[in-house]
KEGU-299298 format. One record per residue: x, z, y of N, C-alpha, C, CB in turn; residue number from 1. Coordinates in Angstrom, 1 decimal. Glycine has a CB too. Example, Ala and Ser with C-alpha at 12.3 -4.5 7.8 and 13.67 -1.06 7.14 Angstrom:
BEGIN
TORNU     nX     nZ     nY    caX    caZ    caY     cX     cZ     cY    cbX    cbZ    cbY   n
TORNU   13.2    7.8   -5.7   12.3    7.8   -4.5   13.2    7.8   -3.3   11.3    9.0   -4.5   1
TORNU   12.8    7.1   -2.2   13.7    7.1   -1.1   12.9    7.9    0.0   14.1    5.7   -0.6   2
//
This chain:
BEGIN
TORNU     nX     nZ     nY    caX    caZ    caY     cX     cZ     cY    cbX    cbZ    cbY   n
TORNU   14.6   -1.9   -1.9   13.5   -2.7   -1.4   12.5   -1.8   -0.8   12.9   -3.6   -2.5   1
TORNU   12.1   -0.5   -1.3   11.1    0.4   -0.9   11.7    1.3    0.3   10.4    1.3   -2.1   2
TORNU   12.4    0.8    0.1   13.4    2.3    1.1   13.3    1.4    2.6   16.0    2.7    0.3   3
TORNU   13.8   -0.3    2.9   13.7   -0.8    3.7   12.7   -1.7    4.4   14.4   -1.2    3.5   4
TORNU   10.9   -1.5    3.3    9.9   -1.7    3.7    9.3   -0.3    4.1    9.4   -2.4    2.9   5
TORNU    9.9    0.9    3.6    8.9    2.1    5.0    9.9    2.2    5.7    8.3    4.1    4.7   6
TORNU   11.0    1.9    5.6   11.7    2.1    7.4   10.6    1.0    8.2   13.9    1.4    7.7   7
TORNU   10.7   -0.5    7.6   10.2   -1.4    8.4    9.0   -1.0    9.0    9.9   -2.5    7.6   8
TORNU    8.3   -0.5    8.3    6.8    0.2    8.4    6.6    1.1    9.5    6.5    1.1    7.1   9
TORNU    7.5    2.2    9.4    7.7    3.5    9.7    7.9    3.2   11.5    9.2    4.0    8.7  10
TORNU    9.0    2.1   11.5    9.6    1.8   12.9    8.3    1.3   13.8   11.0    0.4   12.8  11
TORNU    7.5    0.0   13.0    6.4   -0.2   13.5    5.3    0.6   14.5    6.0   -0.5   12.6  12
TORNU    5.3    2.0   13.1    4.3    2.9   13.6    4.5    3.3   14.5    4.1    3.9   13.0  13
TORNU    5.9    3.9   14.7    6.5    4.8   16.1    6.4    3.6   17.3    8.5    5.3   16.0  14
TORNU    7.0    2.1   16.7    6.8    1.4   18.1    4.8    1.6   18.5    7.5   -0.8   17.9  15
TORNU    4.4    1.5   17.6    2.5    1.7   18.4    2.4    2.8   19.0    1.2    1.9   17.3  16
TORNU    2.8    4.0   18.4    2.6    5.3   18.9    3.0    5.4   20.3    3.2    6.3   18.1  17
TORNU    4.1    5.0   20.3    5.2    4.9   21.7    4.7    3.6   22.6    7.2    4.6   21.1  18
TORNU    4.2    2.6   22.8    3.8    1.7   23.7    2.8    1.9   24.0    3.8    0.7   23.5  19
TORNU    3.2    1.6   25.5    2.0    1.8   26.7    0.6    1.1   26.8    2.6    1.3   28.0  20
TORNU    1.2   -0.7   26.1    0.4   -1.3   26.3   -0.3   -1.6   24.7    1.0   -2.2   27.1  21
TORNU   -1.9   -1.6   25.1   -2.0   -1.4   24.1   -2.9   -2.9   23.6   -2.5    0.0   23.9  22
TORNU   -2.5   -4.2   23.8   -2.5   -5.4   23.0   -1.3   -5.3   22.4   -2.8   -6.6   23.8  23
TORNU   -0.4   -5.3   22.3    0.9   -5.1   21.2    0.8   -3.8   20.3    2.5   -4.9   22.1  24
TORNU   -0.5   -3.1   20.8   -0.6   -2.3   19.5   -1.0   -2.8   18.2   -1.4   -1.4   19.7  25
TORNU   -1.7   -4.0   18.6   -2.5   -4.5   17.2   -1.9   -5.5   16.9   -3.8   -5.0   17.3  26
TORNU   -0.6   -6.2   17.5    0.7   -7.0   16.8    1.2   -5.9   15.9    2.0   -7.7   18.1  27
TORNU    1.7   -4.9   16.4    2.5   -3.9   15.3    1.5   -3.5   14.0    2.8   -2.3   16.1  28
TORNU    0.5   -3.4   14.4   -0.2   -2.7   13.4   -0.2   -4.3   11.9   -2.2   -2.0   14.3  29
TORNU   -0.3   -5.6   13.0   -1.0   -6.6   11.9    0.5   -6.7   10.9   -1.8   -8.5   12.7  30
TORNU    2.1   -6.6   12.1    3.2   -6.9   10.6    3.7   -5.8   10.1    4.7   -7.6   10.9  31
TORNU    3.0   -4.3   10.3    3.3   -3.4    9.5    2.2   -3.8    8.5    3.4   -2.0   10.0  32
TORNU    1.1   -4.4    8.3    0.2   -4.5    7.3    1.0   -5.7    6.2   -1.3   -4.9    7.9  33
TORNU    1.2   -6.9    6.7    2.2   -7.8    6.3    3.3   -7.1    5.6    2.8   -8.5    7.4  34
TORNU    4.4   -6.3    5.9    5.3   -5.5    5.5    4.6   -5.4    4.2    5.6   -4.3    6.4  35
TORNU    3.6   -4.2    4.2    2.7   -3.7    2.8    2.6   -4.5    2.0    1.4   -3.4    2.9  36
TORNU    2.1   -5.5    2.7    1.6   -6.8    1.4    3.0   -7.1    0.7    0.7   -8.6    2.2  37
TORNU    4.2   -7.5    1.7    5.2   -7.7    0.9    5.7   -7.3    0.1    5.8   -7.9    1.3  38
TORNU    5.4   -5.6    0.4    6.2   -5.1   -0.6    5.3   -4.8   -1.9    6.8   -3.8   -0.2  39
TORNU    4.0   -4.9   -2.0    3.2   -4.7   -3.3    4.1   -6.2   -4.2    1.0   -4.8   -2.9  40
TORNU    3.9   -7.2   -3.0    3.7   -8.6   -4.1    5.2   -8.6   -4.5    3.2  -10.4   -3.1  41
TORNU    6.5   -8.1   -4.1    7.7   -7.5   -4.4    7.3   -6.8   -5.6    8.3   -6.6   -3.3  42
TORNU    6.8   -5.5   -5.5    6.9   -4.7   -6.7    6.0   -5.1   -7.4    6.8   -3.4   -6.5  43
TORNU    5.0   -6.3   -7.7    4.0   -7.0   -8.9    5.2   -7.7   -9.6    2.5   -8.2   -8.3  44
TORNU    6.0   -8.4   -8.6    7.4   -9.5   -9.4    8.1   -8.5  -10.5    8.9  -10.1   -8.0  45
TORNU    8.2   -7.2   -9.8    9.4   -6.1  -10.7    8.9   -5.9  -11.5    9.9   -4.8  -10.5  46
TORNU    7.2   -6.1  -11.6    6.4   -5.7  -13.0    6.4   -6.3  -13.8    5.2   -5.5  -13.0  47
TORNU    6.1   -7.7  -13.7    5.5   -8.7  -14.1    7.6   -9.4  -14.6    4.3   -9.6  -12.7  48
TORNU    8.3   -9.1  -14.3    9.6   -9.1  -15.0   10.5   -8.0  -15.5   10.3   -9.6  -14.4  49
TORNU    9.4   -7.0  -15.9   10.0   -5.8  -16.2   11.5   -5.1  -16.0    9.9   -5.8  -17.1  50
TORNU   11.4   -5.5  -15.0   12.6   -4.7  -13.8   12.5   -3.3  -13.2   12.8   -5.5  -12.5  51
TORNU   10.8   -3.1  -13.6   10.4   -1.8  -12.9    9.6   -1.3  -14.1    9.4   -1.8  -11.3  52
TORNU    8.9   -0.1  -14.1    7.6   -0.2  -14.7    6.6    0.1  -13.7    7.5    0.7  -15.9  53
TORNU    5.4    0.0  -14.4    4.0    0.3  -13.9    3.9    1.3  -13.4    3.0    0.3  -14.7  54
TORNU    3.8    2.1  -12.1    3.0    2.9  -11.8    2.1    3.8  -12.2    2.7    2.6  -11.4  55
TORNU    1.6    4.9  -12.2    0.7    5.5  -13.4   -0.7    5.2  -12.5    1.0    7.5  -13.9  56
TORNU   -1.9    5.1  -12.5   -2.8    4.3  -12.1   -4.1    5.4  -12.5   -2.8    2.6  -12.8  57
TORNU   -5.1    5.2  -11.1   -6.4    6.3  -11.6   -7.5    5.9  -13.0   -7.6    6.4  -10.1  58
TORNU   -8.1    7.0  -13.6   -8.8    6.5  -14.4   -9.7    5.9  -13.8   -9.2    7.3  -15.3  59
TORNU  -10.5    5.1  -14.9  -11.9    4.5  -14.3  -12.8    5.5  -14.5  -12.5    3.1  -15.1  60
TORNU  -13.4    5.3  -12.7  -14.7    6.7  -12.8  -16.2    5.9  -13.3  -15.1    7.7  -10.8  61
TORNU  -16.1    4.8  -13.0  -17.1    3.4  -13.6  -17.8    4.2  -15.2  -15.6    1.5  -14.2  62
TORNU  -16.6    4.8  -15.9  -17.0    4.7  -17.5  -17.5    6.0  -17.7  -15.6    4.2  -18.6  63
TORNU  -17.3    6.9  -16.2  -17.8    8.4  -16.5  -19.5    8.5  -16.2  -17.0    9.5  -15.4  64
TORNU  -19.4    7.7  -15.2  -20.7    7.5  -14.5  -21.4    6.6  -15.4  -20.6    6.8  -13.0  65
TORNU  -21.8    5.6  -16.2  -22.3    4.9  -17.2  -22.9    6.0  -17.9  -21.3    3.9  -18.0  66
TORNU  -22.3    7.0  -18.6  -22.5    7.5  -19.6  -23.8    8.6  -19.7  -21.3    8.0  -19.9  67
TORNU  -24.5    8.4  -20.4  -25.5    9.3  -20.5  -25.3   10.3  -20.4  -25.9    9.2  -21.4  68
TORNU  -26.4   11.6  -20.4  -25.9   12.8  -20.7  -26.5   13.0  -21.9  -26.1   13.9  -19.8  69
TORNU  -25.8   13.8  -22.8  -25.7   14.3  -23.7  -25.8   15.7  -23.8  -24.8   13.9  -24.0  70
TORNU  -25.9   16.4  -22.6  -25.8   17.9  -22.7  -27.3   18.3  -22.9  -25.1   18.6  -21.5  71
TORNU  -28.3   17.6  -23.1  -29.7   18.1  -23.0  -30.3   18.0  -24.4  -30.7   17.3  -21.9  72
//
C-alpha cells in the first residue's frame, strides 16, 4: 500500500515538475495531496485493527514549555 501511494505521489510530482502548463500544475499537486490523505486514513485502519503498529510519534514540547524553572 505505501510502496504504491509514493509511486502515485512521486509520478504526480515529476508530472508538475515536467509540465509546461502551469494550471494542471495545481490539478497534480491537489491528487497528490488526496493520495496522502488516502494513505494516512489507510494506515489509521491498520492501526486501529492492529495489522500495523503505531509509528513512534514526537514528544510533547507543550509539557516542556509549561514547566517552571527550577534551576534558580
Amino acid at each position: 500500500m505505501s510502496f504504491m501511494s509514493a509511486g502515485g505521489t512521486g509520478n504526480y510530482a515529476a508530472v508538475t515538475v515536467a509540465s509546461q502548463r502551469s494550471d494542471l500544475s495545481l490539478y497534480y499537486e491537489r491528487l497528490s495531496f488526496e493520495i496522502s490523505q488516502y494513505t494516512k486514513d489507510g494506515a489509521d485502519l491498520m492501526i486501529s485493527n492492529v495489522w500495523m503498529e503505531q509509528p513512534p510519534t514526537t514528544k510533547d514540547n507543550d509539557q516542556f514549555t509549561n514547566k517552571k524553572d527550577t534551576m534558580k
